[in-house]
C-alpha positions in Angstrom: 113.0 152.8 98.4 112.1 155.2 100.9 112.1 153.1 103.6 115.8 152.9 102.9 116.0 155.9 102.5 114.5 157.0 105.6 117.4 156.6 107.7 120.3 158.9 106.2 117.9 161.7 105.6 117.8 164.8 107.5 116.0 164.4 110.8 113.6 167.4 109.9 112.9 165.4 106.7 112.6 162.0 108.4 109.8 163.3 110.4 107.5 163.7 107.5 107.7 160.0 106.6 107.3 158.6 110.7 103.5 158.0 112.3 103.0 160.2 114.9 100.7 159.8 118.1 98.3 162.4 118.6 98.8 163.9 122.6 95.1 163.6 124.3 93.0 166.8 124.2 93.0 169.4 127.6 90.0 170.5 129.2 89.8 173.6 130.2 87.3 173.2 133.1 89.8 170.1 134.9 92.3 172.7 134.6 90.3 175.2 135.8 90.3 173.3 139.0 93.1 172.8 140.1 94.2 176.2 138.6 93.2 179.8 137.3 93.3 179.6 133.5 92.9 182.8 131.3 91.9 182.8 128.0 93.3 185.2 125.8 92.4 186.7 122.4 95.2 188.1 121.0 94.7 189.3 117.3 97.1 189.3 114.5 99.8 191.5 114.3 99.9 191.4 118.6 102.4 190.3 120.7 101.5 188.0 123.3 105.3 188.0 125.4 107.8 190.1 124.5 111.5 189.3 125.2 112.8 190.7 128.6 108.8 190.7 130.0 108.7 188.4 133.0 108.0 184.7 132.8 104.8 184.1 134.8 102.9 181.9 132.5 102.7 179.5 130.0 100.8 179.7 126.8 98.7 176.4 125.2 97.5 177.3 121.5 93.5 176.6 121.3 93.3 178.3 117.4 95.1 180.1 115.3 99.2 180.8 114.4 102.3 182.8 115.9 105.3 183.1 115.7 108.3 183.7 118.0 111.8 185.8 117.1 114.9 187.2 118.4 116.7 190.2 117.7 120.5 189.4 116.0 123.2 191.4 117.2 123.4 193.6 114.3 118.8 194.3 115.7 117.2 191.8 112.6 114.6 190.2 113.9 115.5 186.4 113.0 112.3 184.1 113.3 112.5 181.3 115.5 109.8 178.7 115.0 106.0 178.7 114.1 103.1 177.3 116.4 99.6 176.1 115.8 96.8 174.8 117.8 98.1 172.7 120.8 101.3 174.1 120.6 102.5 175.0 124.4 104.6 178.1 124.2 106.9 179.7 127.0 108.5 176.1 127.5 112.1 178.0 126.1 112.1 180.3 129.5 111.3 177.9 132.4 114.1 178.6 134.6 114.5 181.7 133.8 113.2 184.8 134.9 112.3 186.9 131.7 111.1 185.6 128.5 114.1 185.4 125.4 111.7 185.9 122.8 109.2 187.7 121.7 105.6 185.7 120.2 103.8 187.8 118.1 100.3 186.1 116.5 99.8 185.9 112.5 96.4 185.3 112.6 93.7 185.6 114.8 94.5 183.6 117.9 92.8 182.2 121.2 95.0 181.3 124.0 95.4 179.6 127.6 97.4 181.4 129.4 98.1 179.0 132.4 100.2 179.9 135.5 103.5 179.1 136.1 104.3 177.3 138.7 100.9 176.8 139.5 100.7 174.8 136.0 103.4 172.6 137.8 101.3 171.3 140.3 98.4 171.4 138.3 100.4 168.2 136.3 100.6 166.2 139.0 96.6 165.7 139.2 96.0 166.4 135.6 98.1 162.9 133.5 97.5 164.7 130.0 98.8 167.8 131.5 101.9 166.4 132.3 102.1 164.7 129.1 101.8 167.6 127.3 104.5 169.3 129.3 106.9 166.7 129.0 106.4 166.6 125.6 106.8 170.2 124.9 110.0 170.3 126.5 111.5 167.4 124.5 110.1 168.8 120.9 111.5 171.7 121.8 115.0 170.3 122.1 114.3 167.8 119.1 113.1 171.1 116.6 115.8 173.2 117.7 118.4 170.4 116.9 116.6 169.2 113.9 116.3 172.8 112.2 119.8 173.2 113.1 121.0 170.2 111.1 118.9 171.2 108.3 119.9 175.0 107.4 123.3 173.7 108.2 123.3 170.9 106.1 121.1 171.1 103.0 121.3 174.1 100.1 118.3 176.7 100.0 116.1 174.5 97.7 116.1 171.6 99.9 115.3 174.0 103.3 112.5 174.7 101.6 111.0 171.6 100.7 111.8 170.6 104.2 110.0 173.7 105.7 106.5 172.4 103.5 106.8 168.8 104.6 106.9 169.8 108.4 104.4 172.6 107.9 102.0 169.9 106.1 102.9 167.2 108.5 101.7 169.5 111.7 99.0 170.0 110.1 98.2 166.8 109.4 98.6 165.6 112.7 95.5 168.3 113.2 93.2 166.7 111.3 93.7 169.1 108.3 94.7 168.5 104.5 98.7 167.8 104.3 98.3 168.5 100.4 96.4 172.2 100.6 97.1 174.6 102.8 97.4 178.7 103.3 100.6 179.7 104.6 99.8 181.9 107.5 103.8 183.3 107.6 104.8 185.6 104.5 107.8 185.2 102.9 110.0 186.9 104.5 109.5 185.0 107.6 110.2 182.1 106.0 113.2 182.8 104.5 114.2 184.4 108.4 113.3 181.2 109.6 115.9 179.1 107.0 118.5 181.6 107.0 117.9 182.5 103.3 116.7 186.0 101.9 113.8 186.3 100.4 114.4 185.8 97.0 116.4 182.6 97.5 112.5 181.6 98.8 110.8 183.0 96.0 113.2 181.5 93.4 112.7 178.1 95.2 109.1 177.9 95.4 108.9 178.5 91.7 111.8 176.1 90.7 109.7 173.5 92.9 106.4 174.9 91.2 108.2 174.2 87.4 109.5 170.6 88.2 105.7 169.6 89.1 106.1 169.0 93.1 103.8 171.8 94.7 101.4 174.7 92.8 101.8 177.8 94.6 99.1 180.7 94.3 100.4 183.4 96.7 99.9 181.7 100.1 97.9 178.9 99.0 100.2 175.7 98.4 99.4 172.4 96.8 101.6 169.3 97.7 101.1 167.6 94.0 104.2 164.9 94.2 105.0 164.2 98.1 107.3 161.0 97.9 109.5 163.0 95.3 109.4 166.5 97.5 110.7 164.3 100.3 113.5 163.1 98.7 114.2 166.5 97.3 114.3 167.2 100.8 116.7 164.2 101.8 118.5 162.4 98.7 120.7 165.5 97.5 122.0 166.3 101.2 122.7 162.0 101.6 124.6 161.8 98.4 126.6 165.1 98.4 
């Protein structure tokens, strides 16, 4: 049934349910070779690029969680996407010369701050450098147009269903528990994220808590019935 499924869900939702093949691990001393490589500590709560500061690097998660926002016109800040170890951030402003975003950390957080364009050349020595970069740039353009079908497509219940499968499938892909994890966003970025307010997140996680899918103790989240939370995610939006 799911197989059959598979194909009309959402493409945010579809992801869940695909293998996926884990991209080979850097070393920072070959990079250190053939470039300088910084590593940064930024702690949660700091920035680590602001929109409008110059492009000069770019930024490869080694631990911890960020996240990256806009202002709106009317000055809300509207959450853009989440990143996690091996994440490659600063991939949204090559070719440009000022970042459009600002990347604030939510935890704790080591980083590689590698060069730009020295990172460039660094790729042509370095295969898993370049495969990481290549890969970067076409997630980025596969999230932004996945996430973009999703809050257009599917009511506020099913966003958030979709939100937990993706969170618990990066994480899998990590080597961690897709069933129990801590949320390292709050709320409120969450429901920035999906375009919902913060009570339409609440109510959801509770409605999705009562009908025996996920347990939910503050940040902590349980994945109890996955098959049925991904067609939560999927069915409703392929049948409406």
């Amino acid at each position: 049934m799911q197989t059959s499924l598979a194909s009309h869900l959402p493409e945010s939702a579809r992801a869940a349910l695909m293998p996926f093949e884990a991209l080979p691990e850097l070393d920072i001393q070959q990079l250190q070779h053939h470039m300088p490589v910084t590593q940064r500590k930024v702690k949660a709560g700091q920035y680590l690029y602001r929109a409008g500061q110059p492009f000069h690097a770019l930024y490869l998660v080694h631990a911890g969680f960020l996240k990256t926002s806009e202002l709106s016109e009317d000055g809300r800040e509207q959450v853009t996407g989440f990143r996690m170890r091996g994440d490659l951030m600063g991939v949204e402003t090559i070719g440009l010369k000022a970042h459009t975003c600002d990347a604030v950390a939510l935890e704790d957080s080591v980083i590689w701050e590698l060069p730009y364009p020295p990172v460039l050349d660094a790729s042509l020595h370095i295969p898993e450098l370049q495969l990481r970069l290549s890969s970067a740039l076409a997630e980025e353009i596969r999230r932004d147009r996945s996430w973009m079908l999703t809050i257009g497509t599917l009511p506020a219940e099913q966003r958030v269903a979709a939100f937990l499968l993706d969170i618990a499938s990066r994480l899998a892909r990590l080597g961690f528990s897709a069933r129990h994890f801590i949320l390292r966003m709050g709320r409120a970025d969450i429901a920035s994220f999906l375009a919902l307010k913060h009570e339409t997140v609440t109510r959801a996680l509770s409605h999705l808590e009562d009908i025996g899918y996920i347990s939910v103790q503050r940040r902590e989240v349980k994945l109890l019935d996955i098959p049925m939370l991904r067609s939560h995610a999927g069915m409703r939006a392929m049948l409406a």
